[in-house]
N, C-alpha and C positions, 0 to 999 in steps of 0.2 A: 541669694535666692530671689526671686520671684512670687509675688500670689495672683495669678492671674483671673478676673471676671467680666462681668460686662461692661463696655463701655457706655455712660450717659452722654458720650459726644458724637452728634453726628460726623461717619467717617469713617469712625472708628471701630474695626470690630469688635475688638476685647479691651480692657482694660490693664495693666497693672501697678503693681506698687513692689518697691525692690526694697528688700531687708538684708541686713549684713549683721556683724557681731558689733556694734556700736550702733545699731537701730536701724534706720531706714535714709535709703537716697532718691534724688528727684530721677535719677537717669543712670542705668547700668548698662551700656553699651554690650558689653557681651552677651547679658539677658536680652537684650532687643534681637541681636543674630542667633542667638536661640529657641525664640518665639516666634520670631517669624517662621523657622519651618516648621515649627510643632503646630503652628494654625495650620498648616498647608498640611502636614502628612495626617493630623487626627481631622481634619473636617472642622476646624474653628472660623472659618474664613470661605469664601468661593474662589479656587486659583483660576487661573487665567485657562480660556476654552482650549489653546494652543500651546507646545511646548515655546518655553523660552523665560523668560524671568516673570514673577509675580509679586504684587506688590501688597504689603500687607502690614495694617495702619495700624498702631497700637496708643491706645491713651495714655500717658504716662504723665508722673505729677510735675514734669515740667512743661508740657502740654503733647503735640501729637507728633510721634514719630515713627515712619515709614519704611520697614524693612524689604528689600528685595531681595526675593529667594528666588535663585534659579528651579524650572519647573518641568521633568518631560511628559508630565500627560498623564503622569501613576506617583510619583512622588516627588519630593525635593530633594536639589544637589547639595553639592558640598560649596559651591558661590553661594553667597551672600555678602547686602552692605546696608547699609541704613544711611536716612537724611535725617537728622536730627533738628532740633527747634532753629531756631536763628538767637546767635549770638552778637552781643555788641560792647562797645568800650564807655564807660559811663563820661572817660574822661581819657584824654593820653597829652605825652608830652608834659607831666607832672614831677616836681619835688616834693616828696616828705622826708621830714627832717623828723628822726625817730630819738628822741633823748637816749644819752648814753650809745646810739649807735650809728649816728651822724645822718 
């Protein structure tokens, strides 16, 4: 699930925080393609003046990510995808050597 409110980042229009049955995660990709049209069909968001996709930024606790929701001018489609934060490798090309499991 989802609790979604305001966001304190500029950019972003709403906020959320995603909760599961083991507590809480930084990022629930399904919940972002979900949000994103639910900003755009209740009015959480201003969509784009013209049909065609809208972009709609949501705060989340791994920082800001970017849902596009396709748009005709009265509600959202069934497209959408999201950009999420940027990821990196702290380290590669590494051995550990795990006792008992080589």
């Amino acid at each position: 699930g989802a609790r979604v409110g305001p966001s304190g980042v500029p950019g972003a229009g709403r906020g959320a925080l995603f909760v599961h049955n083991e507590g809480a995660s930084s990022m629930c990709g399904h919940a972002v393609l979900c949000l994103g049209r639910f900003a755009l069909d209740y009015g959480l968001c201003q969509p784009s003046p013209s049909p065609g996709e809208t972009a709609v930024t949501i705060h989340c606790p791994c920082g800001p990510v970017t849902a596009f929701a396709s748009w005709d001018g009265q509600r959202s489609g069934s497209r959408v995808r999201f950009h999420s934060v940027p990821a990196f490798a702290a380290a590669t090309d590494i051995t550990i050597d795990v006792p008992g499991y080589g």
